[in-house]
DOBAMI-13445 format. One record per residue: chain; z, x, y of N, C-alpha, C, CB in turn. Coordinates in pm, 1 decimal, m for minus. Each point is the difference from the previous one (the first is absolute). Glycine has a CB too. Example, Ala and Ser with C-alpha at 12.3 -4.5 7.8 and 13.67 -1.06 7.14 Angstrom:
2
{unit:A, n.zz:780.0, n.xx:1319.0, n.yy:m569.0, ca.zz:0.0, ca.xx:m89.0, ca.yy:119.0, c.zz:0.0, c.xx:90.0, c.yy:120.0, cb.zz:124.6, cb.xx:m189.2, cb.yy:m117.3} .
{unit:A, n.zz:m196.6, n.xx:154.2, n.yy:222.3, ca.zz:6.0, ca.xx:82.0, ca.yy:119.0, c.zz:73.0, c.xx:m77.0, c.yy:109.0, cb.zz:m214.5, cb.xx:118.4, cb.yy:m62.8} .
END
This chain:
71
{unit:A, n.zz:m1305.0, n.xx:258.5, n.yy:2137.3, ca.zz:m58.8, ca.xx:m36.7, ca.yy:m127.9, c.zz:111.0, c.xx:m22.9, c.yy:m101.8, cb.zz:m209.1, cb.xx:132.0, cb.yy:52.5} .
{unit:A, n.zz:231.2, n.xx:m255.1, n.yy:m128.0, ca.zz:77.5, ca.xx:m73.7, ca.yy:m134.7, c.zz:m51.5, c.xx:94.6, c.yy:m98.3, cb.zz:7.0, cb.xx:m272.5, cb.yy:54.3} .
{unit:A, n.zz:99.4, n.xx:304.0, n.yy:m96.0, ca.zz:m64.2, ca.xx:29.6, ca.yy:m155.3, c.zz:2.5, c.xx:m137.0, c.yy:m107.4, cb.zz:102.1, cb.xx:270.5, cb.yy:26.5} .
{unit:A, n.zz:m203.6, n.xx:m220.9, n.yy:m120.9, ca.zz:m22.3, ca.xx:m161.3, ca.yy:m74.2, c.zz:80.5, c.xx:m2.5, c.yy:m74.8, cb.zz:m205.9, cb.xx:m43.2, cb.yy:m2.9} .
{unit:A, n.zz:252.8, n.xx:m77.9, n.yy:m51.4, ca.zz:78.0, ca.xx:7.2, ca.yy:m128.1, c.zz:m93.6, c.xx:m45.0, c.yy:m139.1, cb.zz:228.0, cb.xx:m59.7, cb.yy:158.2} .
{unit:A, n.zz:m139.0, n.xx:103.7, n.yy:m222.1, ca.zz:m49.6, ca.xx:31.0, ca.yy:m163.4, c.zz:102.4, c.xx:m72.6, c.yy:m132.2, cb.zz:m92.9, cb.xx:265.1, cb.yy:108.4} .
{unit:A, n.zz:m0.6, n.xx:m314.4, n.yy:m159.6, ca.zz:95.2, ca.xx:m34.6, ca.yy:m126.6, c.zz:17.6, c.xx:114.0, c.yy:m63.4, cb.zz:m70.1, cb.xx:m217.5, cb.yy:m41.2} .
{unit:A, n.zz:183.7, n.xx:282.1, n.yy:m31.7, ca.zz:53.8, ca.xx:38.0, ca.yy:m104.7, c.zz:113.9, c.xx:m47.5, c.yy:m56.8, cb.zz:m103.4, cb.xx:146.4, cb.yy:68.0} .
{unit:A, n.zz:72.6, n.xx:m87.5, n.yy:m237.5, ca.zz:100.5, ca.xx:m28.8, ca.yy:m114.7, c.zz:43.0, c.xx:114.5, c.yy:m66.5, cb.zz:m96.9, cb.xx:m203.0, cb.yy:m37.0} .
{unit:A, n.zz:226.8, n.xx:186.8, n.yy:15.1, ca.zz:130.7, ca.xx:119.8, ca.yy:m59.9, c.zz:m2.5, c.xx:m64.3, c.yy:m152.4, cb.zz:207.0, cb.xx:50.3, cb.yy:248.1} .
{unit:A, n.zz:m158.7, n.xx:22.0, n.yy:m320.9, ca.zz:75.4, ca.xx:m25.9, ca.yy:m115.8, c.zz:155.2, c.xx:39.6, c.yy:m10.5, cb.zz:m224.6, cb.xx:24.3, cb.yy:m90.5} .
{unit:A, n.zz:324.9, n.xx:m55.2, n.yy:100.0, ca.zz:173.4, ca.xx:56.6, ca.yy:92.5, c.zz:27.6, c.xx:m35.9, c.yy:m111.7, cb.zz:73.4, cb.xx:m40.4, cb.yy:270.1} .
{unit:A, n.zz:4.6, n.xx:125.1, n.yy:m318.6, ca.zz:80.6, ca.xx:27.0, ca.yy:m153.0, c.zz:111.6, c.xx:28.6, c.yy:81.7, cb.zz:m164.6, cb.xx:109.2, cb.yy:m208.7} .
{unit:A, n.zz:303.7, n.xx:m231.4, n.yy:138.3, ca.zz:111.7, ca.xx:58.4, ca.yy:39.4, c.zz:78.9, c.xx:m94.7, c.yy:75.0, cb.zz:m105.3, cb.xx:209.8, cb.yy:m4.7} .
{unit:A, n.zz:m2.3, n.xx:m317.2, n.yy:69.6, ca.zz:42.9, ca.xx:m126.7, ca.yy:108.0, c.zz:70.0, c.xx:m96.3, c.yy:m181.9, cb.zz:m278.5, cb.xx:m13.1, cb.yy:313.9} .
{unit:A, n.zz:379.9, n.xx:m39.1, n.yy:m255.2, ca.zz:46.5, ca.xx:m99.7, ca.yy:m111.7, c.zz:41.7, c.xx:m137.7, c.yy:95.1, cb.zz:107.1, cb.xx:208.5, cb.yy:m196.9} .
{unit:A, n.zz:m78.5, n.xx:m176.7, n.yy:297.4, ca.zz:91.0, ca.xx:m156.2, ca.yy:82.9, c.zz:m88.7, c.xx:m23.3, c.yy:80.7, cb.zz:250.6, cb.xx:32.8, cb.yy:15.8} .
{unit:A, n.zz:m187.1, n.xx:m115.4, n.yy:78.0, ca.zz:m69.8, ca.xx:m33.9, ca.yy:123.4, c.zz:102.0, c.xx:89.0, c.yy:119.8, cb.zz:m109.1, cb.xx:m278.5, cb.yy:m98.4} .
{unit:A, n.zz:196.8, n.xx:369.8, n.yy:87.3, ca.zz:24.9, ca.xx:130.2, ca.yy:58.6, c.zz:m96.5, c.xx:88.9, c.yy:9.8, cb.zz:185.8, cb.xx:m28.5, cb.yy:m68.0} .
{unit:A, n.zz:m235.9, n.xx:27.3, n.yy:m79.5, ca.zz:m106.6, ca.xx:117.0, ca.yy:34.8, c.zz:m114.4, c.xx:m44.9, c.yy:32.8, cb.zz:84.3, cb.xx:138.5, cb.yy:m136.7} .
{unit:A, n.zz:m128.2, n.xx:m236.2, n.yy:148.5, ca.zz:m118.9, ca.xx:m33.5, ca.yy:92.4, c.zz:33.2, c.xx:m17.2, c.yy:110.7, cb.zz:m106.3, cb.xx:m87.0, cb.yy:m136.3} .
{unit:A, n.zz:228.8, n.xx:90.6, n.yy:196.8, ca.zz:21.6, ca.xx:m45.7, ca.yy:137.2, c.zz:1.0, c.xx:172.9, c.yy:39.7, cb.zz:159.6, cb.xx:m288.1, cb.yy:m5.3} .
{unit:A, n.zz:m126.5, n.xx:388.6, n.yy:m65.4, ca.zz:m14.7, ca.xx:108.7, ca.yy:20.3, c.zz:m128.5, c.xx:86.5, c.yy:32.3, cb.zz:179.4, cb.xx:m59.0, cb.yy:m112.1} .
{unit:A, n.zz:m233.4, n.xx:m12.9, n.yy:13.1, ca.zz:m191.6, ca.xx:104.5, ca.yy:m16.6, c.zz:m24.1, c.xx:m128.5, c.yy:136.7, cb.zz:m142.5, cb.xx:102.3, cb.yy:m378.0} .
{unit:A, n.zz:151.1, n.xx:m213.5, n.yy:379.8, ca.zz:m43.7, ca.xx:m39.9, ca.yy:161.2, c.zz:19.9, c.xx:60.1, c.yy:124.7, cb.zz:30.0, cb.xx:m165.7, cb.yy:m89.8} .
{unit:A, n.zz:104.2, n.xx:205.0, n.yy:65.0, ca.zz:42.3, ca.xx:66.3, ca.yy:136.8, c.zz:m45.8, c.xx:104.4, c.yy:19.0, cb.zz:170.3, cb.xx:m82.0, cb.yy:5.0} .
{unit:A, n.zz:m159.1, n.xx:211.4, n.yy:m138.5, ca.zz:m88.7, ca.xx:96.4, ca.yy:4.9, c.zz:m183.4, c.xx:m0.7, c.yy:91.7, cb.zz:180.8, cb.xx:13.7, cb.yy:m241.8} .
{unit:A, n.zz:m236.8, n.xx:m77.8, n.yy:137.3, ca.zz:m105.2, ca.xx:m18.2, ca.yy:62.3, c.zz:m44.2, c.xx:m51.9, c.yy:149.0, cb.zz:5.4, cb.xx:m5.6, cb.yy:m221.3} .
{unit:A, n.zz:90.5, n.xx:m113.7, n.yy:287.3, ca.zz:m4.9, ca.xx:16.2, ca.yy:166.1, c.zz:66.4, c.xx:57.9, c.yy:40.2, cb.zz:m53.0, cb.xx:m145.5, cb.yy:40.4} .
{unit:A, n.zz:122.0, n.xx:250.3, n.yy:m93.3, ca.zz:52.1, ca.xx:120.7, ca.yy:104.6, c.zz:m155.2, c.xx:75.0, c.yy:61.3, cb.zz:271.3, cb.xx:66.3, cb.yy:m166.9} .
{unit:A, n.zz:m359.4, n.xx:m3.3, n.yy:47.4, ca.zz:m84.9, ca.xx:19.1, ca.yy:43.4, c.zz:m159.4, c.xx:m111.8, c.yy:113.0, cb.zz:156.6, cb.xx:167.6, cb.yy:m222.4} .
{unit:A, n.zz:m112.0, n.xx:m268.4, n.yy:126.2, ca.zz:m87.7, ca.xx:m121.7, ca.yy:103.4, c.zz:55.7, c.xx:m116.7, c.yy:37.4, cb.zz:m179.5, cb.xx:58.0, cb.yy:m98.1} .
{unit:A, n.zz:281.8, n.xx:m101.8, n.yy:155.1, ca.zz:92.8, ca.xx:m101.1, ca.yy:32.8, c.zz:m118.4, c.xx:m137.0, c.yy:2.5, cb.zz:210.4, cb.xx:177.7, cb.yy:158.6} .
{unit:A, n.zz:m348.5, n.xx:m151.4, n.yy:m150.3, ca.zz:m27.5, ca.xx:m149.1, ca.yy:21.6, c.zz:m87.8, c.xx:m23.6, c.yy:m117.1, cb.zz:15.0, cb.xx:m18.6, cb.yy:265.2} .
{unit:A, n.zz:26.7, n.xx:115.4, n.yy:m379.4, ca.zz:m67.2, ca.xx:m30.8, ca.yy:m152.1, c.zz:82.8, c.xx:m107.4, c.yy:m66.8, cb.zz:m82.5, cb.xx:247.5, cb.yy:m40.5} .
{unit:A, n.zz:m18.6, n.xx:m321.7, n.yy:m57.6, ca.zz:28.8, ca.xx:m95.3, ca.yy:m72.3, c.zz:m18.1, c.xx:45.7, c.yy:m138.8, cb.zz:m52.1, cb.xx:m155.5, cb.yy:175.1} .
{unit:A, n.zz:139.2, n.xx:98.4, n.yy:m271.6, ca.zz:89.1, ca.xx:79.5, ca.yy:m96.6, c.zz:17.4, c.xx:m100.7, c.yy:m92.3, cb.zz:123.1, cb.xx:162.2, cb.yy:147.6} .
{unit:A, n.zz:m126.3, n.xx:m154.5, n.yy:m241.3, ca.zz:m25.0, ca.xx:m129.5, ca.yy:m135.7, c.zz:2.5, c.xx:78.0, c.yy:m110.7, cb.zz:m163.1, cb.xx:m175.6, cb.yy:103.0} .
{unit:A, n.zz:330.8, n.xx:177.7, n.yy:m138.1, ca.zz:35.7, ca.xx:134.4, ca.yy:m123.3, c.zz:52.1, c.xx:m177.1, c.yy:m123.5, cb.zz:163.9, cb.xx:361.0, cb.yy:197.8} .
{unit:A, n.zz:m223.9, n.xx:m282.7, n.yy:m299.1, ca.zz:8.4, ca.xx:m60.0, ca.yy:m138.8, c.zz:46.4, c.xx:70.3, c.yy:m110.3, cb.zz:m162.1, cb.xx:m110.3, cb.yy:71.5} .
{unit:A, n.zz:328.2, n.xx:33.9, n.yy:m62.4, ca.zz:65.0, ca.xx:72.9, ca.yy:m82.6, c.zz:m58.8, c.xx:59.4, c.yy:m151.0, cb.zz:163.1, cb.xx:m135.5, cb.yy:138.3} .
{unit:A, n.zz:m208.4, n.xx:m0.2, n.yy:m203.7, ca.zz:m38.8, ca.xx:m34.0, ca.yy:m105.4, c.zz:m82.3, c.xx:146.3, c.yy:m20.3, cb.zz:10.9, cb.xx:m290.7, cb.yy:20.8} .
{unit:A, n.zz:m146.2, n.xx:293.1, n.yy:9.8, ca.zz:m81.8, ca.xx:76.0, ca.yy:19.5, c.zz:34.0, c.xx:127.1, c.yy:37.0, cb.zz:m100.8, cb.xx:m174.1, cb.yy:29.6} .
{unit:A, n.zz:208.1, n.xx:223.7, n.yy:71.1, ca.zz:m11.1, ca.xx:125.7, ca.yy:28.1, c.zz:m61.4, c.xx:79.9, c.yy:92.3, cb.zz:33.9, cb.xx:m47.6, cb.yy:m166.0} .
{unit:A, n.zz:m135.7, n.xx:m119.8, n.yy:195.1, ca.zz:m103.3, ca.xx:5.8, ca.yy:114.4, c.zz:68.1, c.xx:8.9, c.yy:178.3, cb.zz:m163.7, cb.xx:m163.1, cb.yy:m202.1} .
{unit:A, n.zz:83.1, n.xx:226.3, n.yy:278.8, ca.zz:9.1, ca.xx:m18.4, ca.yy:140.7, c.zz:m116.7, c.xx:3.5, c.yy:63.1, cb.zz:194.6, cb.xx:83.0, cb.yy:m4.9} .
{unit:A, n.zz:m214.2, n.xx:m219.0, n.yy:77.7, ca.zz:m152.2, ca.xx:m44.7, ca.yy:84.8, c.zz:67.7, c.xx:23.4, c.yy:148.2, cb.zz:m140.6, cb.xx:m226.3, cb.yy:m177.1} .
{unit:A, n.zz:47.3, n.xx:308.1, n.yy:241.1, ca.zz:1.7, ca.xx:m4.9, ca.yy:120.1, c.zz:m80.5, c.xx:4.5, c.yy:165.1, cb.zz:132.8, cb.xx:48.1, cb.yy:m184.0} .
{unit:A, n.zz:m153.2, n.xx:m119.7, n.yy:249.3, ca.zz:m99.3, ca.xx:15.1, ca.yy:91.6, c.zz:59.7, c.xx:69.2, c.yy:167.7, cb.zz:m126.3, cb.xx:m226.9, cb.yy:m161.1} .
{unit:A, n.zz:64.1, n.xx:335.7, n.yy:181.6, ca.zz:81.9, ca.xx:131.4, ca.yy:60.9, c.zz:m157.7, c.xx:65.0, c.yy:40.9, cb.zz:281.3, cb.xx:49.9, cb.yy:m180.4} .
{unit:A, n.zz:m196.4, n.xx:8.9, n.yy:301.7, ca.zz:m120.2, ca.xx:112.7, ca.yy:42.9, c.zz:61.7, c.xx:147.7, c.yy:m14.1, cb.zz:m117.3, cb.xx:m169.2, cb.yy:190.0} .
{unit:A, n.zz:216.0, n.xx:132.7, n.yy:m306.5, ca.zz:71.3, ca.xx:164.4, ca.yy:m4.1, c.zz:m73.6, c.xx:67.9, c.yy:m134.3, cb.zz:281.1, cb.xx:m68.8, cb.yy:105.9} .
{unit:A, n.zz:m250.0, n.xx:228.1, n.yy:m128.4, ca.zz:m90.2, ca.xx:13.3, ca.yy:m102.8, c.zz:60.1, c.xx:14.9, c.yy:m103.8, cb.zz:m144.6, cb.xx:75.2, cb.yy:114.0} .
{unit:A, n.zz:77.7, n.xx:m51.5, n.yy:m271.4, ca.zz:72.2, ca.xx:m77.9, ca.yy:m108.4, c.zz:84.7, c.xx:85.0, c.yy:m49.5, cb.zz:m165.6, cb.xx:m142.5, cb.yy:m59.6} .
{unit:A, n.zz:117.3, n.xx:316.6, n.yy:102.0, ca.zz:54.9, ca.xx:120.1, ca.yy:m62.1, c.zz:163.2, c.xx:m57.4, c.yy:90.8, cb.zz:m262.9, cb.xx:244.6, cb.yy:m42.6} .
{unit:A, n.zz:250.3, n.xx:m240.4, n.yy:160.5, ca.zz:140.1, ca.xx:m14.2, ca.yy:83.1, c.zz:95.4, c.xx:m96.0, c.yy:m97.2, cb.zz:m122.0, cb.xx:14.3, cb.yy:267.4} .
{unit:A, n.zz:6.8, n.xx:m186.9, n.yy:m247.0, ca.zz:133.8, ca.xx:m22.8, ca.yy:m56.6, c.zz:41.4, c.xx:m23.1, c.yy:m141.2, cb.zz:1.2, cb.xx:m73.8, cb.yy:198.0} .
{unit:A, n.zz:m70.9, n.xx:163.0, n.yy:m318.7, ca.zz:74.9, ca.xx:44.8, ca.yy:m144.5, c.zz:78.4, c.xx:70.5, c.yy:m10.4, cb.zz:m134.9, cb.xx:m21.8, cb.yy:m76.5} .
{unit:A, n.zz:83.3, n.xx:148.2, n.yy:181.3, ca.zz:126.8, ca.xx:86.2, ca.yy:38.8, c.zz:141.7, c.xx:m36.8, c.yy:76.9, cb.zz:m193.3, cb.xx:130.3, cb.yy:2.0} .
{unit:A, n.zz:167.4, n.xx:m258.3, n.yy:80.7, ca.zz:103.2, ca.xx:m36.8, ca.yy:16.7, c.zz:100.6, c.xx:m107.0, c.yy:m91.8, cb.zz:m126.4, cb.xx:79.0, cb.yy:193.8} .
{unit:A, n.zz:28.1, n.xx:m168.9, n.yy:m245.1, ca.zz:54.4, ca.xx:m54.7, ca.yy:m129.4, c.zz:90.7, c.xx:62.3, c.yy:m106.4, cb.zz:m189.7, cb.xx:m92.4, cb.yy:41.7} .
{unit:A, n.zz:79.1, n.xx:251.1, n.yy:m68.4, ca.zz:103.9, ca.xx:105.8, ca.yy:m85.3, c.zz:85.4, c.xx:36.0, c.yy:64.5, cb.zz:m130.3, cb.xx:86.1, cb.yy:m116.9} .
{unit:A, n.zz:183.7, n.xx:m32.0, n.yy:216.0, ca.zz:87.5, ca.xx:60.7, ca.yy:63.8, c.zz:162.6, c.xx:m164.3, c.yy:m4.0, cb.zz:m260.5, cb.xx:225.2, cb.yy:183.6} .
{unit:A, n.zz:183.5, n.xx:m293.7, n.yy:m178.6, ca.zz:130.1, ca.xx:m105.8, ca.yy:8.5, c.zz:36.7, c.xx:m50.6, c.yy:m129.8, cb.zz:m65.2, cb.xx:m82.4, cb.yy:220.6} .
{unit:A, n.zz:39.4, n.xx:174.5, n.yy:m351.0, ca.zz:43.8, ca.xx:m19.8, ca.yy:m148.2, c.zz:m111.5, c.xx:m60.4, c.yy:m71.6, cb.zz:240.6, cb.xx:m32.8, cb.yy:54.5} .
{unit:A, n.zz:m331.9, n.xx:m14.7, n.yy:m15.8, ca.zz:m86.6, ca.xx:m61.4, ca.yy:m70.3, c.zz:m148.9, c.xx:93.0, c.yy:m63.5, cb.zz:119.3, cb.xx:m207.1, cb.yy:158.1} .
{unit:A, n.zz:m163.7, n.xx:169.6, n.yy:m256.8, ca.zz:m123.7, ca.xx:83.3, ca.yy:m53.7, c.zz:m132.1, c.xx:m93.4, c.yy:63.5, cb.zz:131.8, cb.xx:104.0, cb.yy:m259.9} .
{unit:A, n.zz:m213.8, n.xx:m49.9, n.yy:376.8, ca.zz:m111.8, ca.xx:m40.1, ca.yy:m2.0, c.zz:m141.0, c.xx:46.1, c.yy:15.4, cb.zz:156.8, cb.xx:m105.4, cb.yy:38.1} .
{unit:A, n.zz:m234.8, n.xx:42.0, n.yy:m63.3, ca.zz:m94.5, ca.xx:69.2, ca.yy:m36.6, c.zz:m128.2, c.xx:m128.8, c.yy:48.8, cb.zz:151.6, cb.xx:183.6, cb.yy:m218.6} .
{unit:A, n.zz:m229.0, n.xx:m149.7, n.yy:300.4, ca.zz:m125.9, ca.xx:m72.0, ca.yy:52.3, c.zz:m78.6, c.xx:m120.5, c.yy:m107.7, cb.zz:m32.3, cb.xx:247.7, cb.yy:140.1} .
{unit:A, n.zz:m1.1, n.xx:m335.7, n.yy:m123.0, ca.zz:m88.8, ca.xx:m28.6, ca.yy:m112.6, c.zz:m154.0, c.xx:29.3, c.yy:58.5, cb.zz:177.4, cb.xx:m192.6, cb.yy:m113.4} .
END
């Protein structure tokens, strides 16, 4: 049995380049390597479609310098 995937959205305080989105990307498929990831600097925003769960990856987001928090 697949687990399903799910849209969720972050709010990531702290991303300024496209380093740090290449960062909160990598972060996040460490935990799901075949999630799709659409971080907006501008915004602060992170869209993602993942069958990982959201607590995992804010906590992993935070843990790699960044402030996040579920929307």
């Amino acid at each position: 049995m697949t687990a399903e995937t799910q849209n969720l959205s972050f709010s990531v305080q702290g991303m300024t380049c496209g380093g740090c989105a290449k960062a909160v990307t990598k972060v996040i498929q460490k935990s799901d390597p075949e999630a799709r990831v659409t971080v907006d600097l501008d915004k602060g925003r992170v869209d993602v479609q993942t069958i990982a769960d959201s607590r995992v990856l804010a906590e992993s987001i935070t843990q790699a310098g960044y402030e996040a928090a579920a929307l």
